[in-house]
C-alpha positions as CSV (number, residue, x, y, z in Angstrom):
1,X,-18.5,37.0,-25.1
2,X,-15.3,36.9,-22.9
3,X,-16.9,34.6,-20.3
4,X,-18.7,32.4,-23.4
5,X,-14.7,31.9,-24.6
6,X,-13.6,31.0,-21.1
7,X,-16.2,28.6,-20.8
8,X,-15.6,26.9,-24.1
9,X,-11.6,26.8,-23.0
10,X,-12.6,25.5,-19.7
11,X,-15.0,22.6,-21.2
12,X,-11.8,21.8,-23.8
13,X,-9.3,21.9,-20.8
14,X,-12.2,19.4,-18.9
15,X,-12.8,17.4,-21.8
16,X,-8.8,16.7,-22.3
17,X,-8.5,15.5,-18.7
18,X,-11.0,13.8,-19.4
19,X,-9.0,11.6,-22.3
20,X,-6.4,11.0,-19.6
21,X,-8.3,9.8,-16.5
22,X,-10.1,7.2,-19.1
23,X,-6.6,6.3,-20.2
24,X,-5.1,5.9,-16.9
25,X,-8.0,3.4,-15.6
26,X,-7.7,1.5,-18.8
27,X,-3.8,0.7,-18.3
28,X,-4.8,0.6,-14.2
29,X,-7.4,-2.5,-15.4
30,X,-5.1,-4.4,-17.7
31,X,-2.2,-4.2,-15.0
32,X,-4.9,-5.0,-12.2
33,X,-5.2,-8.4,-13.6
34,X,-1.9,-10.0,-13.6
35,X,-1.0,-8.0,-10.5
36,X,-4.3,-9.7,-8.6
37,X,-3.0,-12.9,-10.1
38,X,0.2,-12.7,-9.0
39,X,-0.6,-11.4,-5.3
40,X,-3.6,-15.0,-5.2
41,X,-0.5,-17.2,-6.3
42,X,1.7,-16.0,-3.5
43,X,-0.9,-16.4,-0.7
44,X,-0.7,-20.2,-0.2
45,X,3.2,-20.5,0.2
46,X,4.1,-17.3,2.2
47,X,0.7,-18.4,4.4
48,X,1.8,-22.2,4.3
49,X,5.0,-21.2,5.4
50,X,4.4,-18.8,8.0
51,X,2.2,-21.2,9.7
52,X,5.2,-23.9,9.6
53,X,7.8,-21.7,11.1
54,X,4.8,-20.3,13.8
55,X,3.9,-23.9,14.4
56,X,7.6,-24.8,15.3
57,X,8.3,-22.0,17.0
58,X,5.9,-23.2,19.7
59,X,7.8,-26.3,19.9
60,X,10.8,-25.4,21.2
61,X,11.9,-24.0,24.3
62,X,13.6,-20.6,23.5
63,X,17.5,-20.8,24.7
64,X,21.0,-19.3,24.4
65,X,20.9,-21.6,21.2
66,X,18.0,-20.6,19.5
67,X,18.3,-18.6,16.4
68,X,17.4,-14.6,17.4
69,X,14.6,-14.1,14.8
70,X,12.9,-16.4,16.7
71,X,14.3,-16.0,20.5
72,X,14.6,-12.1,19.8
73,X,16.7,-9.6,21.9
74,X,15.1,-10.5,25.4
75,X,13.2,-6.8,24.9
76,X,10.2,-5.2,23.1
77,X,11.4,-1.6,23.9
78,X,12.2,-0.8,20.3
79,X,9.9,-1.2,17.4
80,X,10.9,-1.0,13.9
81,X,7.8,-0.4,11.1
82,X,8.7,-1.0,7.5
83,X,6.2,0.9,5.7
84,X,5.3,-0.7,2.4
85,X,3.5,1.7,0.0
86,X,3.6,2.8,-3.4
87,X,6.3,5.2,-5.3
88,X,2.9,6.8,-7.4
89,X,-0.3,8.7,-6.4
90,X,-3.6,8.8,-8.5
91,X,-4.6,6.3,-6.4
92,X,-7.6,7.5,-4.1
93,X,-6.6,6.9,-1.0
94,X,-4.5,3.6,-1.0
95,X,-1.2,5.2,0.5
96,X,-3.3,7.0,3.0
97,X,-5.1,4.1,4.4
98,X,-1.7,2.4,4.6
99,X,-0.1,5.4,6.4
100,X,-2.7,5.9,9.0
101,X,-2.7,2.4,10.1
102,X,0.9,3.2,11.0
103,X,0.3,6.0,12.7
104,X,-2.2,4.8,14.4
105,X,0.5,2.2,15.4
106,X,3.0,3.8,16.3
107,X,0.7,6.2,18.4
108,X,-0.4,3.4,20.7
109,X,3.3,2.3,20.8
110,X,5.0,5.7,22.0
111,X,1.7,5.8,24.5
112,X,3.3,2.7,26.2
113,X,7.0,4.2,26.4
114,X,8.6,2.0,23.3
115,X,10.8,3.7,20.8
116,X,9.6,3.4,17.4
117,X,11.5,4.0,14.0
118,X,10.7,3.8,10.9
119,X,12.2,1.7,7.6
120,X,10.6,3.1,4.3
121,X,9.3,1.3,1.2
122,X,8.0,3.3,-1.6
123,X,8.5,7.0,-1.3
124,X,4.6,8.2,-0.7
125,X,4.6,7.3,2.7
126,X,8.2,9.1,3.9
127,X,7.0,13.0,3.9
128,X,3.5,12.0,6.3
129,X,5.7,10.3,8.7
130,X,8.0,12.5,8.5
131,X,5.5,15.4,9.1
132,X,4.1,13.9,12.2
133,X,6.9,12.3,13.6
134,X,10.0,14.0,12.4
135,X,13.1,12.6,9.8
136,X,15.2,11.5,12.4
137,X,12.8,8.5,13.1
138,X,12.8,7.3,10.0
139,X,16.1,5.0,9.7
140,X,16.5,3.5,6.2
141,X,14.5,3.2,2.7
142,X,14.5,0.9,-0.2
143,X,13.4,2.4,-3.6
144,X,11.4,0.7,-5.6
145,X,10.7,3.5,-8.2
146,X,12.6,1.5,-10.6
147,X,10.7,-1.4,-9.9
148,X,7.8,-2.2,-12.3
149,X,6.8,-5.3,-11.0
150,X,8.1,-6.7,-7.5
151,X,10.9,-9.6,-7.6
152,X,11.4,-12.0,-4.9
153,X,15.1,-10.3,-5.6
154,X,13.6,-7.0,-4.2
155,X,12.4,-8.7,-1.0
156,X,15.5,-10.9,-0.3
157,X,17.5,-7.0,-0.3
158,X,14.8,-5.3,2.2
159,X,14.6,-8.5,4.4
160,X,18.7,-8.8,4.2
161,X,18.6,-5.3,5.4
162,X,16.0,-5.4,8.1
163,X,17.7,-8.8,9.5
164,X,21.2,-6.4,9.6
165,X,19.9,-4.3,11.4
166,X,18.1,-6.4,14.4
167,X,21.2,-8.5,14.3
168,X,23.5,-5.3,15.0
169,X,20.5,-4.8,17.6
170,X,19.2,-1.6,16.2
171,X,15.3,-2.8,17.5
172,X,14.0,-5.5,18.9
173,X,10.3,-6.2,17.6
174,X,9.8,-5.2,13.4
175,X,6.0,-4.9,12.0
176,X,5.8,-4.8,8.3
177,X,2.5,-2.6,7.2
178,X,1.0,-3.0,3.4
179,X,-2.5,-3.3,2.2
180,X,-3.9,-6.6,1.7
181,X,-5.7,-6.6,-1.4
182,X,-9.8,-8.1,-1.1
183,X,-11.2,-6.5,-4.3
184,X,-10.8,-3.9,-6.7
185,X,-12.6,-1.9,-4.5
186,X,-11.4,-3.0,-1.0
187,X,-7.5,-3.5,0.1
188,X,-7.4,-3.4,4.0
189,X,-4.3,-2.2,5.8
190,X,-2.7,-4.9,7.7
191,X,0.3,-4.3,10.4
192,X,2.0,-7.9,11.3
193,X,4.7,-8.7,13.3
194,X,7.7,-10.8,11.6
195,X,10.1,-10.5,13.9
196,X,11.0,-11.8,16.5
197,X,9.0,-14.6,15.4
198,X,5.1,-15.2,17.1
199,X,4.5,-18.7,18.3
200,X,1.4,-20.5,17.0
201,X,-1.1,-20.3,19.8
202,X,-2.4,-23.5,21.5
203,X,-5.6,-23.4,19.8
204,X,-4.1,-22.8,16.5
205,X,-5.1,-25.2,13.3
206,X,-1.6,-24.6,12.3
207,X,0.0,-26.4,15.3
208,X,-2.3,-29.3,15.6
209,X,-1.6,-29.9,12.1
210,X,2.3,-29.3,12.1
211,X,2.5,-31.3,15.3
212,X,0.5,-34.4,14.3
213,X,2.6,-37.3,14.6
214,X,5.8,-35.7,12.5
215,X,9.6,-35.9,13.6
216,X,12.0,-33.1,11.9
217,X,15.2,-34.4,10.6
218,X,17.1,-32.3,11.3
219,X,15.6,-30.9,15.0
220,X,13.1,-28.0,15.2
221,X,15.6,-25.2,15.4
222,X,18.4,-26.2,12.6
223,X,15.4,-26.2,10.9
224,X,14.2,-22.4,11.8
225,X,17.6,-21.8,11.7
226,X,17.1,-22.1,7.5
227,X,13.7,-21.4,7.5
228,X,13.6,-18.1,9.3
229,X,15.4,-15.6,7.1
230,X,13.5,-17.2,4.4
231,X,10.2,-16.2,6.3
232,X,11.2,-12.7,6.4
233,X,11.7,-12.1,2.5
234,X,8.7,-14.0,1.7
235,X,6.5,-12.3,4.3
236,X,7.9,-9.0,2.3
237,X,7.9,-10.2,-1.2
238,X,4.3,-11.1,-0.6
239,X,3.3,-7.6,0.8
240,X,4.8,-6.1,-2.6
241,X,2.4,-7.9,-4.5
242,X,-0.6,-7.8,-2.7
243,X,0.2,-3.9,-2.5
244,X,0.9,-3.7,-6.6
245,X,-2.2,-5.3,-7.1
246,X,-4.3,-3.2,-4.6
247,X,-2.4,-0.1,-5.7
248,X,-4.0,-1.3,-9.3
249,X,-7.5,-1.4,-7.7
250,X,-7.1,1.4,-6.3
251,X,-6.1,3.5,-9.2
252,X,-9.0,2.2,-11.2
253,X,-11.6,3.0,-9.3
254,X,-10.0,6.7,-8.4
255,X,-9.5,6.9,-11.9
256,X,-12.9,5.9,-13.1
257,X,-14.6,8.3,-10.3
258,X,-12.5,10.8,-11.9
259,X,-13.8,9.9,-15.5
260,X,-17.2,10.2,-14.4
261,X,-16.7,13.5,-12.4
262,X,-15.2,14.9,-15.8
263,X,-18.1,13.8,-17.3
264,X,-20.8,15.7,-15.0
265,X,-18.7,18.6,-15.1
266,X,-18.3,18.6,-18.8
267,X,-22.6,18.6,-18.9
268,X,-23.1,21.1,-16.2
269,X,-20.5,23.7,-18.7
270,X,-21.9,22.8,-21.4
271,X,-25.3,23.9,-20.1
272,X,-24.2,27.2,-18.6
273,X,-22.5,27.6,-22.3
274,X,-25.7,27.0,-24.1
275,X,-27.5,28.9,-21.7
276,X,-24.8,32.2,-22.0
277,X,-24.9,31.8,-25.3
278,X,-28.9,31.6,-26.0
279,X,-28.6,34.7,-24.3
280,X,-26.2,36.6,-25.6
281,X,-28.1,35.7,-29.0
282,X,-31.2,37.1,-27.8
283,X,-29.9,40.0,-26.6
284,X,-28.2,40.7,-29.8
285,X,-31.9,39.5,-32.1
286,X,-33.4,42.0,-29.7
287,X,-30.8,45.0,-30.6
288,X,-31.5,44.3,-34.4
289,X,-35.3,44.7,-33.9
290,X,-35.0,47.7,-31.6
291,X,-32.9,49.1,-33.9
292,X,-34.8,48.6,-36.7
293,X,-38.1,49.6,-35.4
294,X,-36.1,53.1,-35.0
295,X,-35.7,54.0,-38.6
């Protein structure tokens, strides 16, 4: 009877997770949607724009003059990764796609001599890097546990931060790594460079477009001048969403494989319990007729 009474806790404990995993991809599915929304909406500016500062940074010819986000240090010895992940788990394997993409990064990096560091954006991603690569190359880390939903505020403060630093000349080249969000059940992990600045290439759309018969007013590089430091935060701010809303994804669908797990498991105990306890009754109808047929 003692295992029967296990098995009946164990299929209450079960059912009770049960309850929460359903809950939890609810609140996951109605978050999911304004969170997708939010990351579409920012796609056409932050893409716009990139291509626009791209496009004239292959106009003009890099001098003593030219702003450094564009011109950079002169160096691509040090690399500087800002990691953007999530502050929460429960959510299959979104962090860890995001983190080995770094690695894999910052691998091929260190391979061909540069220095590599580390600037941390949600706290899941710090104690990975910081197993295979030690603390002392991460350098700096925004939290966002506070933050429920990203503000362009909360990308102005990380790019203000990250352009501090490469103006004090702590690196020369920073990637920033989040997961672009496809579909609730596909975010891809995406590494790009955002500074210095990469000119549009000569077959780019972007540059036959920008360059079509237009004259800046201002010149080209008062212009980046404005524009750049711009660039950075929305490059950031649009990272924060598409990561929200594949973090959302994400969590659904681990939640939802969870539910269903729950759901097997709950069935295959509830078998063994019927099972144990068919035959615990037989035994006991058998004892009563034994028992019986002895008097």
């Amino acid at each position: 009877m003692a295992s029967l009474k296990a098995l009946k806790i164990r299929i209450g404990s079960v059912k009770s997770t049960q309850k929460i995993t359903k809950a939890m991809k609810m609140v996951a599915a109605a978050k999911l949607r304004r969170a997708q929304s939010n990351a579409e909406q920012g796609r056409p500016y932050s893409q716009r724009l990139s291509d626009v500062v791209s496009s004239l940074a292959s106009r003009i010819t890099v001098g003593p003059q030219s702003p450094r986000l564009i011109a950079g240090t002169g160096s691509d010895q040090r690399h500087l990764i800002v990691v953007a992940a999530s502050d929460r788990g429960l959510a299959g394997a979104f962090n860890t796609n995001i983190v080995r993409a770094v690695r894999r990064t910052a691998d091929e990096l260190i391979a061909q001599g540069k220095d590599v560091r580390f600037f941390i954006v949600g706290r899941k991603s710090r104690p990975v890097l910081t197993r295979f690569f030690g603390a002392d190359r991460i350098v700096g880390q925004y939290d966002t546990s506070e933050m429920k939903n990203p503000a362009y505020s909360d990308a102005q403060a990380i790019a203000a931060e990250i352009t501090r630093r490469f103006e004090a000349g702590e690196f020369d080249v920073a990637h920033l790594a989040y997961s672009n969000f496809k579909s609730v059940l596909a975010q891809e992990p995406t590494i790009d460079q955002i500074i210095p600045v990469k000119p549009a290439a000569a077959n780019d759309g972007a540059t036959s477009v920008a360059s079509a018969a237009v004259e800046y007013e201002p010149d080209e590089e008062e212009i980046l001048a404005a524009l750049l430091p711009r660039n950075v935060a929305i490059q950031i701010y649009r990272a924060l969403l598409e990561n929200q809303a594949g973090f959302y994804g994400s969590q659904m669908t681990a939640m939802d494989n969870a539910t269903r797990n729950a759901g097997d498991m709950i069935n295959r105990l509830s078998i063994q319990y019927n099972r144990q306890r068919q035959a615990a009754i037989t035994t006991e109808l058998v004892e009563i007729i034994s028992g019986a047929e002895a008097l």
